[in-house]
C-alpha positions in Angstrom: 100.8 115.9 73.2 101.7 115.9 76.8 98.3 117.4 77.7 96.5 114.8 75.1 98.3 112.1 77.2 97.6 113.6 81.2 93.6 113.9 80.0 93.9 110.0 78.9 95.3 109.5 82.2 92.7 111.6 84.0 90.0 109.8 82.0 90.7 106.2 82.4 92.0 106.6 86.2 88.7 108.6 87.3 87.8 105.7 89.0 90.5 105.2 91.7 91.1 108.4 93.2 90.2 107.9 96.8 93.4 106.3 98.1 96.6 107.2 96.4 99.7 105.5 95.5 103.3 105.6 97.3 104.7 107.1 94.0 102.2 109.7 93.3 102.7 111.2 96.9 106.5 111.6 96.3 105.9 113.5 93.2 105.1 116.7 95.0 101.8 117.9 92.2 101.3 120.8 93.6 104.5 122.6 92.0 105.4 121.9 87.6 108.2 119.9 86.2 110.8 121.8 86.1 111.5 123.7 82.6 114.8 123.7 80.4 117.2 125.6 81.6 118.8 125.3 85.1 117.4 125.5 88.7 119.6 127.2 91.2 118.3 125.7 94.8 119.8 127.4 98.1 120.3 126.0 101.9 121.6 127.2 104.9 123.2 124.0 107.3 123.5 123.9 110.7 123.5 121.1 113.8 121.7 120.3 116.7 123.3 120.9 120.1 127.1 122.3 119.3 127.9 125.4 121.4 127.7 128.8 119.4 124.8 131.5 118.4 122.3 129.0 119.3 118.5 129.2 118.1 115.2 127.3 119.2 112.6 126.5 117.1 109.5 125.7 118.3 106.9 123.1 116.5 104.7 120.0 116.9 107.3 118.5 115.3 109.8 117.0 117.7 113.1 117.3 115.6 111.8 121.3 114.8 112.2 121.6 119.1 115.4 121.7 119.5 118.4 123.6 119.8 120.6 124.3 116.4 124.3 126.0 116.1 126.7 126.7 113.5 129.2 123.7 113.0 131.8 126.6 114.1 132.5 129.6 113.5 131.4 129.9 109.9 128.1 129.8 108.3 127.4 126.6 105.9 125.5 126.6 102.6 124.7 124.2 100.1 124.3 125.1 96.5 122.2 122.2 93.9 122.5 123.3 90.2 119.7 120.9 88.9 119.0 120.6 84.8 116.4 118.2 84.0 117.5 116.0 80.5 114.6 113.9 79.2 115.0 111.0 81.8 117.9 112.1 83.6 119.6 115.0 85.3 123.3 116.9 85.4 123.9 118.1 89.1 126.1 120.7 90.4 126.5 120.4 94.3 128.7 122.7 95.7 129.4 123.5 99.6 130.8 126.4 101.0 131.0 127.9 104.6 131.0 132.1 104.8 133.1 133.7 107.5 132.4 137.6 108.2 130.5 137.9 105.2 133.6 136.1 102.6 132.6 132.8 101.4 135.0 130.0 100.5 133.9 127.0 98.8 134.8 123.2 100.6 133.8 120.5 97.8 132.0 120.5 94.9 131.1 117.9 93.1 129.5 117.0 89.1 127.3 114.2 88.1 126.3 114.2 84.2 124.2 111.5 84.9 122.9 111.9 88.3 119.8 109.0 88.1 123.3 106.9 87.0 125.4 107.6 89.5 122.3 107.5 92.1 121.3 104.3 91.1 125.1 102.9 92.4 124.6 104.6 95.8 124.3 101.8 98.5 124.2 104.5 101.6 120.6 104.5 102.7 121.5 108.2 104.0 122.3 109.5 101.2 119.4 108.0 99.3 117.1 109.1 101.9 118.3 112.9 101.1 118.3 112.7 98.0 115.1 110.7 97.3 113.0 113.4 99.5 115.0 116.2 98.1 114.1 115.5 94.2 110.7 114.8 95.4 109.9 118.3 96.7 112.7 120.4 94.1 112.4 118.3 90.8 108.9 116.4 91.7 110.0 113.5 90.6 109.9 110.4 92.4 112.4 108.5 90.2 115.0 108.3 93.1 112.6 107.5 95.7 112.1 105.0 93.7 115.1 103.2 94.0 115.4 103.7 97.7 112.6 101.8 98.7 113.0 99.3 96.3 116.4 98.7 98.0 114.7 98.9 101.3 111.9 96.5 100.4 112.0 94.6 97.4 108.3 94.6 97.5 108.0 97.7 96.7 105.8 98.8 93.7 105.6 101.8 91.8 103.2 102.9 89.8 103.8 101.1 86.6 103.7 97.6 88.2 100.4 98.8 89.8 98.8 99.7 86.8 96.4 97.1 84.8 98.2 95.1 82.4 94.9 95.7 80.1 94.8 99.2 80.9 98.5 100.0 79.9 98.4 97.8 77.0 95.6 100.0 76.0 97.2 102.8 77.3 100.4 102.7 75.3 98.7 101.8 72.0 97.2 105.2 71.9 100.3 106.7 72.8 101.8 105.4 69.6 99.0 106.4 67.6 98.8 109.8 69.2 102.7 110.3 68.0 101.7 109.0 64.3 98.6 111.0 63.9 100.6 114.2 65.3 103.6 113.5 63.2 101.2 113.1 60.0 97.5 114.0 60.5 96.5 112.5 57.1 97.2 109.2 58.7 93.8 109.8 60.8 91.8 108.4 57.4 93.5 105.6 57.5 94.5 104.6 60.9 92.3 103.2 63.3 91.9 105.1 67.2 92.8 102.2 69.7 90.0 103.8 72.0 87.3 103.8 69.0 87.3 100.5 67.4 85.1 100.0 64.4 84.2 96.5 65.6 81.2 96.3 67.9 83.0 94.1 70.4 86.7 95.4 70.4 84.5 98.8 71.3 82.9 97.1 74.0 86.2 95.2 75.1 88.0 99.1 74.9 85.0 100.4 77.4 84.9 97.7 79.7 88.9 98.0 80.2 88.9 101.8 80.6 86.0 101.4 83.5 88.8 99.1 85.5 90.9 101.3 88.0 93.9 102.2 86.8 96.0 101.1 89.8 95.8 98.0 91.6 94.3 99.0 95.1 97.7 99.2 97.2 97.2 97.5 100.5 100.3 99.4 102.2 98.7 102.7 102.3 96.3 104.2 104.9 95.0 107.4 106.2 96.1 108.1 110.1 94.9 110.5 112.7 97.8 112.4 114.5 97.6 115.1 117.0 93.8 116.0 115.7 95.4 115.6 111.7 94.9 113.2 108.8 97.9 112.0 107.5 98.5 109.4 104.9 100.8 106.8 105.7 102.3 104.5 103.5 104.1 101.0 105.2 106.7 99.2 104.0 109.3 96.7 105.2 111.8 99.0 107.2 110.4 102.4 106.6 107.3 104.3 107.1 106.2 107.6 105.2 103.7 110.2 105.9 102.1 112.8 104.2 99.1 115.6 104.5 96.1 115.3 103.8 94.5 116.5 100.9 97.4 119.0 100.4 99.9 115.3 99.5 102.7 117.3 100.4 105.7 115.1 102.0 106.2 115.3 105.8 108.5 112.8 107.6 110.0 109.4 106.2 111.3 106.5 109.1 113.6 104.5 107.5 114.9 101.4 110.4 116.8 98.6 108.6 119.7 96.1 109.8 121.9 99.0 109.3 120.1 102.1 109.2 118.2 104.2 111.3 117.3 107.5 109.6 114.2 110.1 110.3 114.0 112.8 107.7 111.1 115.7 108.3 109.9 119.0 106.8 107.7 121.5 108.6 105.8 123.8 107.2 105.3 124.5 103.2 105.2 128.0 101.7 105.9 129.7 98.2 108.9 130.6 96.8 108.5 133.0 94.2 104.5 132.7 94.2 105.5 129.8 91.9 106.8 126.6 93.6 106.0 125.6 97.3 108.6 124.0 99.3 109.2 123.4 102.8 111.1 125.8 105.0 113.2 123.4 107.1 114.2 119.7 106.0 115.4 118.1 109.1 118.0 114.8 108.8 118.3 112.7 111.6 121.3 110.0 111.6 122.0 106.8 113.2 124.8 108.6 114.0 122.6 110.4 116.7 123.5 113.7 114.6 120.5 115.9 113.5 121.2 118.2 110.9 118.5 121.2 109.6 118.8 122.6 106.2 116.5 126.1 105.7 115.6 127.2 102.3 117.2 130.2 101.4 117.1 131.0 97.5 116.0 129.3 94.2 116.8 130.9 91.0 116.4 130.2 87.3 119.0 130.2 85.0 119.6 130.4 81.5 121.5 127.1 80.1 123.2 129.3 77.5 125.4 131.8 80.0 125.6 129.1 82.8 127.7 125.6 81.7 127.5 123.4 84.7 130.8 121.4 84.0 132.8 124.3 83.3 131.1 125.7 86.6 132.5 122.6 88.3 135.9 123.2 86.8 136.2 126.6 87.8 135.3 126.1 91.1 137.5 123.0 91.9 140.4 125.5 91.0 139.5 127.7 93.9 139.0 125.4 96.6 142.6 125.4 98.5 141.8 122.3 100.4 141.6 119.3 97.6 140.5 116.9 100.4 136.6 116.6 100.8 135.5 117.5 104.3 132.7 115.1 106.5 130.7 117.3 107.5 127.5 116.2 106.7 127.2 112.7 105.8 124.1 112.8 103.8 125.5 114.6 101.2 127.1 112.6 98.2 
């Protein structure tokens, strides 16, 4: 069904494909959706500019050329249990710093209903991680969504882009896809929305699926920086970029009344040989802090043997400090 539906998609959109739209980059194509089960996703967190084992990293990028530390004398990770349920998500964060090689978890926190909870979020740092994180881990761009609709009202994703005709169209043969699947002897009798038996509702049907998909979207344009092609995408109080052809995500400027936030990646690779991600996401504050989280581990697990709120209970009982440390303020 899924398949019937993306070849629809591909069909009746082949003729807007030059330019793409602010939603479609922050669904990062080039990995799946993820499957049932649970994905175990693994950083390493350190700061820019505290004294300790200090390390340079040297990029294009001006937030990759600086100087990061440990926070102290421990070693901090962050741990996202992510299960994809129809529309929504259960999320298992859990912090924990290692010192000589003994690890000791700080907070955890449980969301059944992470889009829920996200959706509440007012902190335009938070949303910024989180928004670019489920982009690149889960590509989805569902909270990215609601970020920059809180940033600019204006804001349009791609279902309010999308001709009115064309999704009319489109969602009748959605329902008749499901019927027909459900009960293929309802083919005799049922009539295909995209082959009418009348002459000019066939005609109508062919002159709607030549229109563009999308409404051209005026906010997005292809730049030229240091010798690259990026696409940038312009909206009231924040700016995003992205590679071109590859689409991948590479820095978002967010500057509002009350925020000033830069978050960056460098460069992609694969994980696995199956999903690409970025080795370094970089989180810049208006707190002047700049924080760089490094991929360390992704893992699959099996639903059955791993129960994320009994995972959360269990590990709340081990923390001996109940009080939730600020240490890194985009983190919920």
């Amino acid at each position: 069904m899924i398949k019937i539906i993306i070849t629809l998609l591909i069909t009746m959109n082949s003729s807007f494909a030059a330019i793409p739209t602010l939603e479609g980059l922050l669904r990062n194509g080039t990995n799946a959706e993820l499957e049932e089960g649970i994905y175990l996703f693994q950083f390493q967190l350190k700061e820019q500019g505290l004294e300790g084992q200090k390390e340079i990293v040297r990029n294009k990028n001006e937030m990759e050329s600086k100087v990061f530390s440990n926070i102290d004398e421990a070693q901090y990770f962050v741990d996202f249990y992510i299960k994809k349920e129809s529309d929504d998500y259960r999320l298992l964060q859990v912090l924990y710093k290692e010192v000589d090689k003994v690890k000791e978890v700080i907070d955890t926190v449980y969301f059944s209903s992470f889009i829920s909870r996200i959706r509440r979020e007012n902190d335009i740092e938070k949303l910024s991680f989180y928004s670019i994180a489920f982009s690149l881990l889960a590509n989805d761009s569902v909270v990215a969504n609601n970020l920059l609709k809180k940033i600019d009202p204006k804001y349009k994703t791609n279902k309010e882009l999308m001709d009115e005709e064309k999704l009319v169209l489109f969602e009748k043969y959605k329902k008749y896809l499901v019927m027909t699947n459900k009960d293929s002897s309802l083919k005799a009798s049922l009539e295909s929305p995209m082959k009418p038996h009348d002459s000019e509702d066939r005609e109508l049907v062919n002159r709607v699926i030549k229109k563009p998909m999308y409404q051209r979207p005026g906010n997005i344009r292809l730049v030229k920086l240091e010798n690259e092609f990026f696409w940038a995408a312009d909206l009231t109080g924040a700016t995003l970029y992205f590679d071109n052809p590859t689409h991948n995500f590479k820095r978002i400027n967010v500057n509002t009344l009350s925020s000033n936030i830069l978050l960056s990646v460098d460069e992609y690779f694969y994980f696995n040989a199956k999903r690409i991600v970025p080795r370094n996401i970089y989180i810049k504050s208006g707190a002047d802090k700049l924080f760089r989280m490094t991929f360390k581990n992704l893992k699959f697990l099996s639903d059955k043997k791993t129960k994320l709120a009994k995972k959360f209970t269990d590990l709340s009982k081990m923390m001996t400090n109940k009080e939730r440390p600020i240490l890194f303020s985009f983190l919920l």
